[in-house]
MARMI-761849 format. One record per atom (N, C-alpha, C): atom name; residue number from 0; chain; x, y, z; residue in three letters. Coordinates in steps of 0.2 Angstrom, whole numbers, plus 2048, in hexadecimal, padded with zeros to 3 digits. Atoms other than C-alpha are relative to their C-alpha. Last residue first. Layout:
residues N
{CA NUM A {X Y Z} ALA}
...
This chain:
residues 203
{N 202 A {800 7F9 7FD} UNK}
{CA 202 A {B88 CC8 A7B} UNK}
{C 202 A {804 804 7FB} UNK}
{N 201 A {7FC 7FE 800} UNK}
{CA 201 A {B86 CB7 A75} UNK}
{C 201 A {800 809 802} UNK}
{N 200 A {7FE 7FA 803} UNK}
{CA 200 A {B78 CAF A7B} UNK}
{C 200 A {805 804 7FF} UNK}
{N 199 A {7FD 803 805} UNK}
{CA 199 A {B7A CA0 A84} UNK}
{C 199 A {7FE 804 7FA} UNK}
{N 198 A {7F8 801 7FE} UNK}
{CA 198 A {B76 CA9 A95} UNK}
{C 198 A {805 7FC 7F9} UNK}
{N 197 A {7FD 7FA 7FF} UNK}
{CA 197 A {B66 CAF A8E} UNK}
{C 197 A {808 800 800} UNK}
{N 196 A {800 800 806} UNK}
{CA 196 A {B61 C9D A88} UNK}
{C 196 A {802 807 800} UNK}
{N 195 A {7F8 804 803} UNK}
{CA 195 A {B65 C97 A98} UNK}
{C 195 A {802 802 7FA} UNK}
{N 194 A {7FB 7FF 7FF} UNK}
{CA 194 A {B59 CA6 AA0} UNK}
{C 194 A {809 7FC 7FF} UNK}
{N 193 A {7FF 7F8 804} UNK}
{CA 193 A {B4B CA3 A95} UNK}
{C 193 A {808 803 802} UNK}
{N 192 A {7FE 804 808} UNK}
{CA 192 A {B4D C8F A9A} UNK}
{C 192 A {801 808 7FD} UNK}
{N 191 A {7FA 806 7FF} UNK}
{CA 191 A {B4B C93 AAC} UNK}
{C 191 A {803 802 7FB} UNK}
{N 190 A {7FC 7F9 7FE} UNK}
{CA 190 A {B3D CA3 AAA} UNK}
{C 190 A {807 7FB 800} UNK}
{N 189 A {800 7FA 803} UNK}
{CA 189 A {B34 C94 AA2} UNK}
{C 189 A {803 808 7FF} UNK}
{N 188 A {7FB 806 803} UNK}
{CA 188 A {B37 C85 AAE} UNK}
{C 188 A {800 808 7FB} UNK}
{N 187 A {7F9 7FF 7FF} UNK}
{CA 187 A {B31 C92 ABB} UNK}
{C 187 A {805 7FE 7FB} UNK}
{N 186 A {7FF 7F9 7FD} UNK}
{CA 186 A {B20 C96 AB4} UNK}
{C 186 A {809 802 801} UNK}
{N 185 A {800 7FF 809} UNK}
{CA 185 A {B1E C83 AAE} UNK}
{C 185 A {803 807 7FE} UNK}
{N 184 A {7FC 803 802} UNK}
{CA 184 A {B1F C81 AC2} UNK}
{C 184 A {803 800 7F8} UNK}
{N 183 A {7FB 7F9 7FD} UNK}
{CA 183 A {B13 C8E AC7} UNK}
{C 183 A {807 7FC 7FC} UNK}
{N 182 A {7FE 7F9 803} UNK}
{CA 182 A {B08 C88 ABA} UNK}
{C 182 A {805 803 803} UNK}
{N 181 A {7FC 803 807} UNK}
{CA 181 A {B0B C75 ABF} UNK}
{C 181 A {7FE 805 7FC} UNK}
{N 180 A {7F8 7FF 804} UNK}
{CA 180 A {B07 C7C AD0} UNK}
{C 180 A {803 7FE 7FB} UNK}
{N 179 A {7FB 7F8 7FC} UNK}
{CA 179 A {AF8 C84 ACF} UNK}
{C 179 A {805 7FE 7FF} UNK}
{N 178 A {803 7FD 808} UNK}
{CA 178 A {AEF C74 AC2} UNK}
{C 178 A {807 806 806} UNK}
{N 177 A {7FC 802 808} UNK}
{CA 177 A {AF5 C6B AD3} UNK}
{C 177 A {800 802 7FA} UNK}
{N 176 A {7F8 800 7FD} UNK}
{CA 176 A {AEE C74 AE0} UNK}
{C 176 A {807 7FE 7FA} UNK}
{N 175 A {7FD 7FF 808} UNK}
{CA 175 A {ADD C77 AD6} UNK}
{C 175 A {808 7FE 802} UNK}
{N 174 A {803 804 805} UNK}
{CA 174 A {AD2 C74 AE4} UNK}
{C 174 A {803 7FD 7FB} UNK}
{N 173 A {7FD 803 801} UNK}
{CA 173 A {ADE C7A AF4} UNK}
{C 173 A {7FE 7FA 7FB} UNK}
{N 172 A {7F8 7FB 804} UNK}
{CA 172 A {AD8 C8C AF5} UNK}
{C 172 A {804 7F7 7FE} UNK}
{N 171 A {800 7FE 807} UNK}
{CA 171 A {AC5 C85 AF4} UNK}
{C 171 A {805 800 7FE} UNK}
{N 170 A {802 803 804} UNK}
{CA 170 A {AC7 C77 B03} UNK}
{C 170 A {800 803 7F7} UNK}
{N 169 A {807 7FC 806} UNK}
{CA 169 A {ACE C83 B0C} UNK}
{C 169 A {801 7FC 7FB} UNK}
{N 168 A {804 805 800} UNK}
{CA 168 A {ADC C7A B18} UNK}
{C 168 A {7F8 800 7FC} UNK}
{N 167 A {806 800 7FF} UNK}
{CA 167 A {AE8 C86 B15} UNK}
{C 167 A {7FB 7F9 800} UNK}
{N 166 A {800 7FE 7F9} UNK}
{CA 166 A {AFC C87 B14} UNK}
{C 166 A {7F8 800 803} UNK}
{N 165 A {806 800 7FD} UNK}
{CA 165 A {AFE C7C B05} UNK}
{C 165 A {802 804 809} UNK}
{N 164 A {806 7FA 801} UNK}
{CA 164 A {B0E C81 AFC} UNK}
{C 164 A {7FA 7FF 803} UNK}
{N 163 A {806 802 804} UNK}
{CA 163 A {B18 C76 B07} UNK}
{C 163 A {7FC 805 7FC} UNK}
{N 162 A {7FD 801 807} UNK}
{CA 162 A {B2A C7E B0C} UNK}
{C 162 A {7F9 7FF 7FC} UNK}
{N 161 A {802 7FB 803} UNK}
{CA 161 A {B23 C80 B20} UNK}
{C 161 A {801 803 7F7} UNK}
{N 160 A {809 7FE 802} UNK}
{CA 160 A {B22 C6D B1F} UNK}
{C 160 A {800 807 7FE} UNK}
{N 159 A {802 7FA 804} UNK}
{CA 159 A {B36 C6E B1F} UNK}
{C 159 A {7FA 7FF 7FE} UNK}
{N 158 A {7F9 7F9 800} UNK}
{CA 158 A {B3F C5F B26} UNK}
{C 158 A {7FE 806 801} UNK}
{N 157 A {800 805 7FC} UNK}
{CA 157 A {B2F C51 B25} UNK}
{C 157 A {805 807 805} UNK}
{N 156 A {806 7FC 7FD} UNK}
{CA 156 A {B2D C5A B15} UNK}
{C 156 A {800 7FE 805} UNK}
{N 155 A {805 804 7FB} UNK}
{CA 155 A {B3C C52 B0D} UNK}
{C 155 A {7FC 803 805} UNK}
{N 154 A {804 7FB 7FC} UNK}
{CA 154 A {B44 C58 AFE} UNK}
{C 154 A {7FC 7FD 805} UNK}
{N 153 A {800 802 7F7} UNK}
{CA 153 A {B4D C49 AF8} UNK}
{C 153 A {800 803 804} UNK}
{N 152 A {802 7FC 7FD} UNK}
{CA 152 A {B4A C48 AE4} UNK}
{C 152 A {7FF 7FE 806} UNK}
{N 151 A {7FB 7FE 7F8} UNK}
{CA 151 A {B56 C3A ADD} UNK}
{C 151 A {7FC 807 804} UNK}
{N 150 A {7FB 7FA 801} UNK}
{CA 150 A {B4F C3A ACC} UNK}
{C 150 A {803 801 806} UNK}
{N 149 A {7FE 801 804} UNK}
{CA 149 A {B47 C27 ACD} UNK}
{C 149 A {806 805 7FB} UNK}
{N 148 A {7FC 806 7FF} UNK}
{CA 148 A {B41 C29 ADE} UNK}
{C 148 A {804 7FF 7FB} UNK}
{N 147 A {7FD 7FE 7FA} UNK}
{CA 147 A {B36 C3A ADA} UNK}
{C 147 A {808 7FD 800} UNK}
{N 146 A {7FE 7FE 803} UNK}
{CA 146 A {B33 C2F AC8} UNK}
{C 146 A {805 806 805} UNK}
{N 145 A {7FA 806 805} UNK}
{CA 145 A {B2F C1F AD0} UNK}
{C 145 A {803 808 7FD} UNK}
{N 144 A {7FB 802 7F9} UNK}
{CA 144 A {B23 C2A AE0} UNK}
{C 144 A {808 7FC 7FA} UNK}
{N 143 A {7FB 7FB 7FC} UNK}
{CA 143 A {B1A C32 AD3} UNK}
{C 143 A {806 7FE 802} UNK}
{N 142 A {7FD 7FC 805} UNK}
{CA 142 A {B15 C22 AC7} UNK}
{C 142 A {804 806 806} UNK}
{N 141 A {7FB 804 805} UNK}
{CA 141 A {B12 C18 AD5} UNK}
{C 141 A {805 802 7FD} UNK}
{N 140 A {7FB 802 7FC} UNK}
{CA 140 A {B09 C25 ADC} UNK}
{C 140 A {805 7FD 801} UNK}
{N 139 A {7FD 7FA 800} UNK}
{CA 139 A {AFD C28 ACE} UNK}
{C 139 A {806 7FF 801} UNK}
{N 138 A {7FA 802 808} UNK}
{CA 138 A {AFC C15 ACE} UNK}
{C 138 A {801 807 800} UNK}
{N 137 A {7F8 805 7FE} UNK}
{CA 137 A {AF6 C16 AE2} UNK}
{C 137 A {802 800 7F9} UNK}
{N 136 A {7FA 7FB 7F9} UNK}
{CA 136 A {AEA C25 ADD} UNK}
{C 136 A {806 7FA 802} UNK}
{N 135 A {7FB 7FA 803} UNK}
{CA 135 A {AE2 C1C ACE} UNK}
{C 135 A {803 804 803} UNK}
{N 134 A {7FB 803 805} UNK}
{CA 134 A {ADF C0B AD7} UNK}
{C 134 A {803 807 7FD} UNK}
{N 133 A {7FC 801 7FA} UNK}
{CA 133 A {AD4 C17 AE5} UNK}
{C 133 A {808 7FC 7FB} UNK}
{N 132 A {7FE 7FB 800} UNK}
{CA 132 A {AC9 C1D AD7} UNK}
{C 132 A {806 801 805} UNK}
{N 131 A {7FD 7FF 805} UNK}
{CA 131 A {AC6 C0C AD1} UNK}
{C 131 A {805 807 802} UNK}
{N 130 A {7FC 804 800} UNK}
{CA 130 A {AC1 C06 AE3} UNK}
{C 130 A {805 805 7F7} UNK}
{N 129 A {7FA 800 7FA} UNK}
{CA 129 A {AB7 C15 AE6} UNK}
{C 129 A {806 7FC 7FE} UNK}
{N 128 A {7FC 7FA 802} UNK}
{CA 128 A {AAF C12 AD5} UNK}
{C 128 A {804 802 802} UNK}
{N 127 A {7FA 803 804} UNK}
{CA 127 A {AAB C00 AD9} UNK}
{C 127 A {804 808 7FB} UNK}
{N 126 A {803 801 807} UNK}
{CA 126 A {AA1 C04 AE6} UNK}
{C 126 A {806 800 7FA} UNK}
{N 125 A {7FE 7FC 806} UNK}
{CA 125 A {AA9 C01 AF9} UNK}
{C 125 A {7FA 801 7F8} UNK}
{N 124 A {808 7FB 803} UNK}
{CA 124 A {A9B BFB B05} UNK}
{C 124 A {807 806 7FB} UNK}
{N 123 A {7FB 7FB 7FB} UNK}
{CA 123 A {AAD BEE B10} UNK}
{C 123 A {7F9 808 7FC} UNK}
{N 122 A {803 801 7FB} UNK}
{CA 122 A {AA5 BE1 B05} UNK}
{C 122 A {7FF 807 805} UNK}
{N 121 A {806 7FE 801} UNK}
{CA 121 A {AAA BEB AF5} UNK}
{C 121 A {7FC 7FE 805} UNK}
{N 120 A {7FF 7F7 801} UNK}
{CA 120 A {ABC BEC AFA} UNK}
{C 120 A {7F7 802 801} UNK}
{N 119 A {800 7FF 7F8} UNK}
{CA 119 A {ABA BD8 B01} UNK}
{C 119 A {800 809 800} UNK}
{N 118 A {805 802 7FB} UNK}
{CA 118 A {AB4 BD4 AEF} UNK}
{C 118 A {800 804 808} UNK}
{N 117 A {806 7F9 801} UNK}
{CA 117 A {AC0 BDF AE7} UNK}
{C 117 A {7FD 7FD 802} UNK}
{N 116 A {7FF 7F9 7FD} UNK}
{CA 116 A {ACF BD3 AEF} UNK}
{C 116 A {7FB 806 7FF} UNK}
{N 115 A {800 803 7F8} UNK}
{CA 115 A {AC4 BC2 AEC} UNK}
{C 115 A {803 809 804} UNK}
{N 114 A {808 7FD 800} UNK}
{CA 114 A {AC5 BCB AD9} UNK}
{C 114 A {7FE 7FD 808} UNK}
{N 113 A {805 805 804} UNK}
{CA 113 A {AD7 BC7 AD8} UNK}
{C 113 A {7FB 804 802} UNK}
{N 112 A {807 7FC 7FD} UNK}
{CA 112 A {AE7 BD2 ADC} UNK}
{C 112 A {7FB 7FC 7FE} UNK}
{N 111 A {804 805 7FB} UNK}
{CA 111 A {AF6 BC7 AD9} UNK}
{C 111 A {7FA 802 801} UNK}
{N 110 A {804 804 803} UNK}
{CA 110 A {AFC BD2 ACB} UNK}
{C 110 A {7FC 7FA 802} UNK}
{N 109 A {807 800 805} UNK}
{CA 109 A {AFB BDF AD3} UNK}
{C 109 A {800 7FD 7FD} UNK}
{N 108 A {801 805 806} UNK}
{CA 108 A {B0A BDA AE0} UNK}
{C 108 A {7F8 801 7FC} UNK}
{N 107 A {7FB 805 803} UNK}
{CA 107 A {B10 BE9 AEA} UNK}
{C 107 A {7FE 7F9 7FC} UNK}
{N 106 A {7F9 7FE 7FF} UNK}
{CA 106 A {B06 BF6 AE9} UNK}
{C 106 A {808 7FB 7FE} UNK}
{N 105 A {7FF 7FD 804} UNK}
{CA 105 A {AF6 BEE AE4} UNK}
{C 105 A {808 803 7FD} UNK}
{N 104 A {7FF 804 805} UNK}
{CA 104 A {AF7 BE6 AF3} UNK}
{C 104 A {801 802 7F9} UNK}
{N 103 A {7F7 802 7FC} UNK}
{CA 103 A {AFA BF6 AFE} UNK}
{C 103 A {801 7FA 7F9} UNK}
{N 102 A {7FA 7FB 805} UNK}
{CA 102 A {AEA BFE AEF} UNK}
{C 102 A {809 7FD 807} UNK}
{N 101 A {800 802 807} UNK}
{CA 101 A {AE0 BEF AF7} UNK}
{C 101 A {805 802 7FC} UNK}
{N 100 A {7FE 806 801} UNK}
{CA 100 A {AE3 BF2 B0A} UNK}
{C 100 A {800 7FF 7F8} UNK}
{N 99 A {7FA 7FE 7FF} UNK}
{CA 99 A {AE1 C04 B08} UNK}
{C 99 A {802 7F7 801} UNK}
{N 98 A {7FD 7FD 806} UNK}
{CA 98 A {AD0 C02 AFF} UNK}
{C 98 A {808 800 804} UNK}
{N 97 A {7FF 803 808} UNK}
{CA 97 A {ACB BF5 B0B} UNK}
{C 97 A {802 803 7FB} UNK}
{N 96 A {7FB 806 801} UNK}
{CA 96 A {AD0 C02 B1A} UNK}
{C 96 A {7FF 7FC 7FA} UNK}
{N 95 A {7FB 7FD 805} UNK}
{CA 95 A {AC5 C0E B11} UNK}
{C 95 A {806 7FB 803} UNK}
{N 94 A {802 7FF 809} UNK}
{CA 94 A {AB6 C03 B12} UNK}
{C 94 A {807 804 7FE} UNK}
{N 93 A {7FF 807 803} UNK}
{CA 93 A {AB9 BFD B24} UNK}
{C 93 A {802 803 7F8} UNK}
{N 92 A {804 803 803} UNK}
{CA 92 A {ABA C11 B2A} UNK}
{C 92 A {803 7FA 7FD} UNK}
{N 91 A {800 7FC 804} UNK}
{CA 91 A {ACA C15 B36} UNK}
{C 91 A {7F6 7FC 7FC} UNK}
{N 90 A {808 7FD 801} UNK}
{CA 90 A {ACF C0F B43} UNK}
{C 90 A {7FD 803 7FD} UNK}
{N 89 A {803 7FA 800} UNK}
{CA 89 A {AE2 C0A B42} UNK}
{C 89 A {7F8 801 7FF} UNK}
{N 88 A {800 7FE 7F7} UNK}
{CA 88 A {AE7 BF8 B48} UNK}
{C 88 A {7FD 805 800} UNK}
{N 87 A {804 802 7FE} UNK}
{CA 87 A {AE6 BF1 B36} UNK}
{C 87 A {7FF 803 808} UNK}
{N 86 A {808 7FE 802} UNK}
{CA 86 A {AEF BFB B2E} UNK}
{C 86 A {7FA 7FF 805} UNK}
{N 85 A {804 805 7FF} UNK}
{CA 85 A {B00 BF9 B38} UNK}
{C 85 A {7F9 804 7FE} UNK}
{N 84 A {7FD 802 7F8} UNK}
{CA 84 A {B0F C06 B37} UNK}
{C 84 A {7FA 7F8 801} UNK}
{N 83 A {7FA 802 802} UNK}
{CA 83 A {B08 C0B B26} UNK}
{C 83 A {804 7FA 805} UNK}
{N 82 A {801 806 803} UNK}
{CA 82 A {AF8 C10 B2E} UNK}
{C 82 A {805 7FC 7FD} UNK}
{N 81 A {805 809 7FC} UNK}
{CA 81 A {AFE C16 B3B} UNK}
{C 81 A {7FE 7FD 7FC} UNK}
{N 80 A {7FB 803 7FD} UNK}
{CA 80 A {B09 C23 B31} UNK}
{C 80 A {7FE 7FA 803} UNK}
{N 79 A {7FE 804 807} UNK}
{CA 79 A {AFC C28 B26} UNK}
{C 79 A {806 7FC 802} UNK}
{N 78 A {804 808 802} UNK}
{CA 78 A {AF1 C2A B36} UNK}
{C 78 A {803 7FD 7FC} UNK}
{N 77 A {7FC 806 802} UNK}
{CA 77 A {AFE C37 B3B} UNK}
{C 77 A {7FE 7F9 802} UNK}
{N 76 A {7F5 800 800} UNK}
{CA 76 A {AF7 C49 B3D} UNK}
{C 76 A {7FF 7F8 801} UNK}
{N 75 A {7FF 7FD 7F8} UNK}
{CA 75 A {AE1 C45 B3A} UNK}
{C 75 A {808 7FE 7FF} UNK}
{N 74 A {7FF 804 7FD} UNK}
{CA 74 A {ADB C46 B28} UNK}
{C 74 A {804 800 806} UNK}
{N 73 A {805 804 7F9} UNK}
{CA 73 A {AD3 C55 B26} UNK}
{C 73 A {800 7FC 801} UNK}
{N 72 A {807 803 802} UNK}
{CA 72 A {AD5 C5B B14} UNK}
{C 72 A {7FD 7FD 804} UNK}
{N 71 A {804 7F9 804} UNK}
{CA 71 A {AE6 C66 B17} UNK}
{C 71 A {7F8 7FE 7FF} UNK}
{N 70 A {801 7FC 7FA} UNK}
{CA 70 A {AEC C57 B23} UNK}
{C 70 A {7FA 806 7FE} UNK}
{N 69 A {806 806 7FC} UNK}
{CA 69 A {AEA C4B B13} UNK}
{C 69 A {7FF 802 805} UNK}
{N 68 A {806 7FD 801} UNK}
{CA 68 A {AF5 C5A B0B} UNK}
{C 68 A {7F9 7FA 803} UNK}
{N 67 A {803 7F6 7FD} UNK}
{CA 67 A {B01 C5A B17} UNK}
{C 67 A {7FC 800 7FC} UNK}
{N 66 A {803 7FF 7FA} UNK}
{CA 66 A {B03 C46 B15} UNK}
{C 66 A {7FE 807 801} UNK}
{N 65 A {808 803 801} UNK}
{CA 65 A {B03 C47 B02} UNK}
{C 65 A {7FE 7FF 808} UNK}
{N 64 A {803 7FC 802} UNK}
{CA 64 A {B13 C52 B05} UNK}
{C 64 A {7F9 7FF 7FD} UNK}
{N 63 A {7FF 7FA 7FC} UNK}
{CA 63 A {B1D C48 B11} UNK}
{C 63 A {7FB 805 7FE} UNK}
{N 62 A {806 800 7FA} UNK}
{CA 62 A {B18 C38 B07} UNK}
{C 62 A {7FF 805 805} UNK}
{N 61 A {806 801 804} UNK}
{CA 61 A {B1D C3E AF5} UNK}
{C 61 A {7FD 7FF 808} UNK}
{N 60 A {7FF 7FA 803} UNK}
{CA 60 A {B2F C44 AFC} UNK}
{C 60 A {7F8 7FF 7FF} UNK}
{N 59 A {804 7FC 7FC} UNK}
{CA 59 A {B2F C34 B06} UNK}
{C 59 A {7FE 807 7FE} UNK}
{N 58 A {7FF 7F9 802} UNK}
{CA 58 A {B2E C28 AFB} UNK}
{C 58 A {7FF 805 804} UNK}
{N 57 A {7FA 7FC 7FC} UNK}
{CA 57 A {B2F C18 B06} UNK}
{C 57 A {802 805 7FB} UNK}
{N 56 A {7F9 801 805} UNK}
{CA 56 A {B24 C10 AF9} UNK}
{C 56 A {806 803 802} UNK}
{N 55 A {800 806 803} UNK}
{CA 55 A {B15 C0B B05} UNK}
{C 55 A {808 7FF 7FD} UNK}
{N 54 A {7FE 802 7FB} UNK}
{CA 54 A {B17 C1D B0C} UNK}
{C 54 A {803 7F8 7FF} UNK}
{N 53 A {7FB 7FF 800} UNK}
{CA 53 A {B14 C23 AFB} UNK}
{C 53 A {803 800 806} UNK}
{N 52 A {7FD 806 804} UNK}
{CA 52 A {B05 C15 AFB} UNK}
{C 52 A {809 803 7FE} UNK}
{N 51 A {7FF 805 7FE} UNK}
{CA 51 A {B00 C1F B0B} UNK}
{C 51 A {803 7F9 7FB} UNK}
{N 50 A {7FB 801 7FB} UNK}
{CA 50 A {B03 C30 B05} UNK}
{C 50 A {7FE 7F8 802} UNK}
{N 49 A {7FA 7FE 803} UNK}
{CA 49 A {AF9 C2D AF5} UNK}
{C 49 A {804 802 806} UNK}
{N 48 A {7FE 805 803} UNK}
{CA 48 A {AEA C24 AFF} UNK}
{C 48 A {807 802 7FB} UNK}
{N 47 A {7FE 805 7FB} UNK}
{CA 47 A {AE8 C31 B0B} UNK}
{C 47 A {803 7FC 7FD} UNK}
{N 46 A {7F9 7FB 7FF} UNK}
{CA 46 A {AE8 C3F AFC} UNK}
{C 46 A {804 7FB 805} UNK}
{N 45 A {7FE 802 805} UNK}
{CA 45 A {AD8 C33 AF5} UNK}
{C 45 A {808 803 802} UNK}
{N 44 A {7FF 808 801} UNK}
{CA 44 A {AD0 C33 B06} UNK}
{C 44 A {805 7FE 7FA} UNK}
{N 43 A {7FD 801 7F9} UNK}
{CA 43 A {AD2 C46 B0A} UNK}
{C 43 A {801 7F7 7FE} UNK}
{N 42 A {7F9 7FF 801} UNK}
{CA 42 A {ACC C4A AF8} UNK}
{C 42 A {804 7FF 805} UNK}
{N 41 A {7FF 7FB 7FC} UNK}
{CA 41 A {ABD C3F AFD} UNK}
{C 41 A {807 804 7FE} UNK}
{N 40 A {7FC 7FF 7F9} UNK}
{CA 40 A {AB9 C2F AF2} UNK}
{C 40 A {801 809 801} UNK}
{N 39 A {805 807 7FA} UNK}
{CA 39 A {AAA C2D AE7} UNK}
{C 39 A {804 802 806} UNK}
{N 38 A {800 805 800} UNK}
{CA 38 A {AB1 C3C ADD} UNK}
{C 38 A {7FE 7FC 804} UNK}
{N 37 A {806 801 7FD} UNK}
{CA 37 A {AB0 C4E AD8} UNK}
{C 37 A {802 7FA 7FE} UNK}
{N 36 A {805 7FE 800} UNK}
{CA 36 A {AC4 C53 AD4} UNK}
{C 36 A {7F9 7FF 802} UNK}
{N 35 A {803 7FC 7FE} UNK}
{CA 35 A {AD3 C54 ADC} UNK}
{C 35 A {7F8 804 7FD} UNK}
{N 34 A {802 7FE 7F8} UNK}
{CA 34 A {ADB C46 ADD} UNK}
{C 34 A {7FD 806 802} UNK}
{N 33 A {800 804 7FD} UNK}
{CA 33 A {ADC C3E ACD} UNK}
{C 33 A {7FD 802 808} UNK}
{N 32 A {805 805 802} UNK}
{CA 32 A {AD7 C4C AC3} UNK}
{C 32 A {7FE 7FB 805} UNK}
{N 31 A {803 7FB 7FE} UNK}
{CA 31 A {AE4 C58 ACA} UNK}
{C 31 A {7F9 7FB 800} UNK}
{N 30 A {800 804 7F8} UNK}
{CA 30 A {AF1 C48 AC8} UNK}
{C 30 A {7FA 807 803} UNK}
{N 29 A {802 807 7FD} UNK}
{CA 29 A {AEE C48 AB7} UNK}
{C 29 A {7FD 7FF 807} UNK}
{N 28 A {808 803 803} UNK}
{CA 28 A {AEC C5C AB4} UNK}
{C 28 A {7FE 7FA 801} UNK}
{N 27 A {805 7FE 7FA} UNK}
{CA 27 A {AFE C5A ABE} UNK}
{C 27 A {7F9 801 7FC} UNK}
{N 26 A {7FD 804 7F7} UNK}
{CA 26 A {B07 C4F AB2} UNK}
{C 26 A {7FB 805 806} UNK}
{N 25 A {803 806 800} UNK}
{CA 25 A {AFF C57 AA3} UNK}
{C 25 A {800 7FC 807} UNK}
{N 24 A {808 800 7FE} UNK}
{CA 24 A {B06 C69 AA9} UNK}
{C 24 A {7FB 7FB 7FF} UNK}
{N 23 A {804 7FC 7FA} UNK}
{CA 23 A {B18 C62 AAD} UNK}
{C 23 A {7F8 802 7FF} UNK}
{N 22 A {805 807 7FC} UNK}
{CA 22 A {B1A C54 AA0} UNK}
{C 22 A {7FE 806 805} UNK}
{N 21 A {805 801 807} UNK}
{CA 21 A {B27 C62 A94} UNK}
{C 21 A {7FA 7FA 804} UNK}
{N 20 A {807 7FB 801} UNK}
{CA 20 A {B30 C6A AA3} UNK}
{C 20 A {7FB 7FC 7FC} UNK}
{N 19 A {804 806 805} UNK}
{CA 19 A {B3F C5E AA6} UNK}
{C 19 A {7F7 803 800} UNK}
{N 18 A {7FA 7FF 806} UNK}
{CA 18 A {B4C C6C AB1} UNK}
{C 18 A {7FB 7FE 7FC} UNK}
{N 17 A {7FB 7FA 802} UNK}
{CA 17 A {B3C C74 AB8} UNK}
{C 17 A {804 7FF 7FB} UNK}
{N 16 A {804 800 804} UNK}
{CA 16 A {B35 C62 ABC} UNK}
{C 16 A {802 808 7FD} UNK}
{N 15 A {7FE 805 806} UNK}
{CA 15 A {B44 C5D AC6} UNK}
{C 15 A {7F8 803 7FB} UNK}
{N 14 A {7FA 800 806} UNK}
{CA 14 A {B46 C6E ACF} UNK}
{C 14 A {7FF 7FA 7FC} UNK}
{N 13 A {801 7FA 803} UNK}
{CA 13 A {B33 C6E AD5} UNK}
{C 13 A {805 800 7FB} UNK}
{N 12 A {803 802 806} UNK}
{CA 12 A {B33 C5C ADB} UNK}
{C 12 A {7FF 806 7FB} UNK}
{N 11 A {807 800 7FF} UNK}
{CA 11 A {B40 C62 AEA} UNK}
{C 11 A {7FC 7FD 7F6} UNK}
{N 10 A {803 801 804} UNK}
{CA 10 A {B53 C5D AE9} UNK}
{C 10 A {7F6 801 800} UNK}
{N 9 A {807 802 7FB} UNK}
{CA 9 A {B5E C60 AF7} UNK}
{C 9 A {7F9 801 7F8} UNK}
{N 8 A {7FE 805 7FA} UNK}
{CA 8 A {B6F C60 AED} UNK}
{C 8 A {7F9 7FD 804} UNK}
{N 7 A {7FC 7FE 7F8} UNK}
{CA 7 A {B68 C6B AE0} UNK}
{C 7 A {804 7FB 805} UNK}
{N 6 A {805 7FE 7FB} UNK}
{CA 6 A {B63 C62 ACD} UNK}
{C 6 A {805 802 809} UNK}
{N 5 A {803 7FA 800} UNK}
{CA 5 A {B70 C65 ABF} UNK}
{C 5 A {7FB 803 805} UNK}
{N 4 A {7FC 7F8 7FD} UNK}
{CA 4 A {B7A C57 AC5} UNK}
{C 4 A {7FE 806 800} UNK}
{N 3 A {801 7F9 807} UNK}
{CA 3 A {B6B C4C AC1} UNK}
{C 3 A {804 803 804} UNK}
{N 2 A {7FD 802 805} UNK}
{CA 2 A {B68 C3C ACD} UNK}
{C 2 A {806 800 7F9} UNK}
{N 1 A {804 7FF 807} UNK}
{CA 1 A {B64 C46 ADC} UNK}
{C 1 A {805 7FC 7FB} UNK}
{N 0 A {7FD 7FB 805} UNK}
{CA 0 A {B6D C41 AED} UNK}
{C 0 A {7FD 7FF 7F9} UNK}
């Protein structure tokens, strides 16, 4: 159940940034950055790793919806479940298991982290950029999945995949996905706020 009386009953992340507009276009330019621009890592590896640390946090709004698009970039249907379920047993490359292994720790106790843990990252033929780029998608995540969890949004894509803006696997139509919707989003909040400010006009 949502936090916020003012948010629906079935809450998606749409109606919580609508009502609370003023982070929306920063917030996703962040995360447009993070996950979707030229990088050491794959946008398919960095989306894998935002579903698998929002699986970590038992968010499922954030994991239902970073899983379809880990699908969108060619990750194979329900590796993010296997890995979660038991990392070690999934087949996958050494180098990106170490990066999933590092950002689980990460996840739960960062302050434990030592340099013996980047050691086994960099063993494993990471570079220390992969590794950094891998840290800044689990803290995004953190951050999502605490603010999802922390307003009560409990739209669950698990429910209602067809709901997902992402219907294409076109690496072009799904470049910008995030800048897209934190103008569709901004779009809304704005027709929102013009129509409260109508209703409290006096007539």
């Amino acid at each position: 159940m949502p936090q916020f009386p003012s948010l629906p009953d079935t809450a998606h992340l749409t109606d919580l940034l609508v009502r609370f507009p003023k982070t929306i276009q920063p917030l996703m330019a962040y995360l447009n950055a993070v996950l979707r621009s030229e990088g050491e890592l794959s946008i398919a590896e960095r989306e894998l790793i935002a579903a698998y640390v929002s699986g970590l946090n038992a968010c499922d709004f954030c994991f239902g919806s970073h899983e379809i698009y880990a699908r969108a970039f060619g990750i194979p249907d329900g590796m993010v479940a296997n890995l979660l379920e038991d990392l070690n047993a999934v087949q996958i490359e050494p180098r990106l298991k170490a990066l999933l292994a590092y950002v689980k720790k990460l996840n739960a106790l960062p302050s434990r982290l030592t340099p013996t843990d980047a050691e086994m990252v960099f063993d494993a033929g990471c570079s220390e950029t992969e590794l950094f780029e891998a840290i800044e998608v689990a803290s995004a995540f953190n951050m999502m999945n605490r603010i999802v969890e922390g307003s009560g949004v409990n739209f669950d894509y698990a429910t209602s995949i067809d709901e997902h803006t992402i219907k294409s696997g076109d690496p072009v139509a799904l470049s910008d996905s995030y800048i897209s919707y934190g103008e569709k989003v901004a779009d809304l909040a704005s027709v929102s706020r013009q129509r409260e400010e109508g209703q409290d006009t006096p007539s």
